[in-house]
C-alpha positions, -999 to 999 in steps of 0.1 A, spaced: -274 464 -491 -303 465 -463 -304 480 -430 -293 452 -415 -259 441 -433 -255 481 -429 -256 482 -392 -235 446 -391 -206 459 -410 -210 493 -388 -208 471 -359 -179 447 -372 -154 482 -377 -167 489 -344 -159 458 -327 -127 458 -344 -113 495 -333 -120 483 -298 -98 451 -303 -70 471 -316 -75 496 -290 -76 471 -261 -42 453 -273 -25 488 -277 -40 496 -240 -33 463 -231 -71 462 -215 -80 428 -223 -118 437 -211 -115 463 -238 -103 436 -262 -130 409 -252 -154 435 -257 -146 447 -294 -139 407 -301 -178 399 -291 -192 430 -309 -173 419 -342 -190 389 -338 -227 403 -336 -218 423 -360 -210 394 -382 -240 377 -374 -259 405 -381 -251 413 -417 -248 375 -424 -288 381 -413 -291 407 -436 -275 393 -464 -299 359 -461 -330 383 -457 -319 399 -486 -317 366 -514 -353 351 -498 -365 388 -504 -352 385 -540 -362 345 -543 -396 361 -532 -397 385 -565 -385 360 -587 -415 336 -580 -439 364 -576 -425 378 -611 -425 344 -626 -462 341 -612 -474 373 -630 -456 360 -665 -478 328 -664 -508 349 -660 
C-alpha cells in the first residue's frame, strides 16, 4: 500500500464519520460534505492502487530486461 491509497482510505473513513454525523445532526451540509470527501477519498486510493500495478508492470519489464542480458 502507497501513500496514496493510505491517505484515500484515511479520507474515505473521514468522509464517512461526517455522513453519519450529519444524518444523526440532521445537518445536511455536514452530510454533503462527508459524501464529497468519501468520494476524493475513493478517487484517491483508486490513484494509488493504479500507480501502484504500472510501478510493478515497470519492475517486471525492467526485471525481465536484465534476465535477457
Amino acid at each position: 500500500m502507497n501513500r496514496d491509497e493510505f491517505k484515500g482510505k484515511a479520507e474515505k473513513v473521514k468522509g464517512y464519520a461526517k455522513e453519519e454525523a450529519g444524518e444523526i445532526l440532521n445537518d445536511r451540509d455536514l452530510e454533503a460534505e462527508g459524501t464529497a470527501e468519501r468520494a476524493g477519498g475513493k478517487l484517491r486510493e483508486g490513484f494509488g492502487k493504479a500507480k501502484e500495478k504500472v510501478s510493478d508492470a515497470a519492475d517486471r519489464i525492467l526485471d525481465d530486461e536484465d534476465d535477457d542480458a
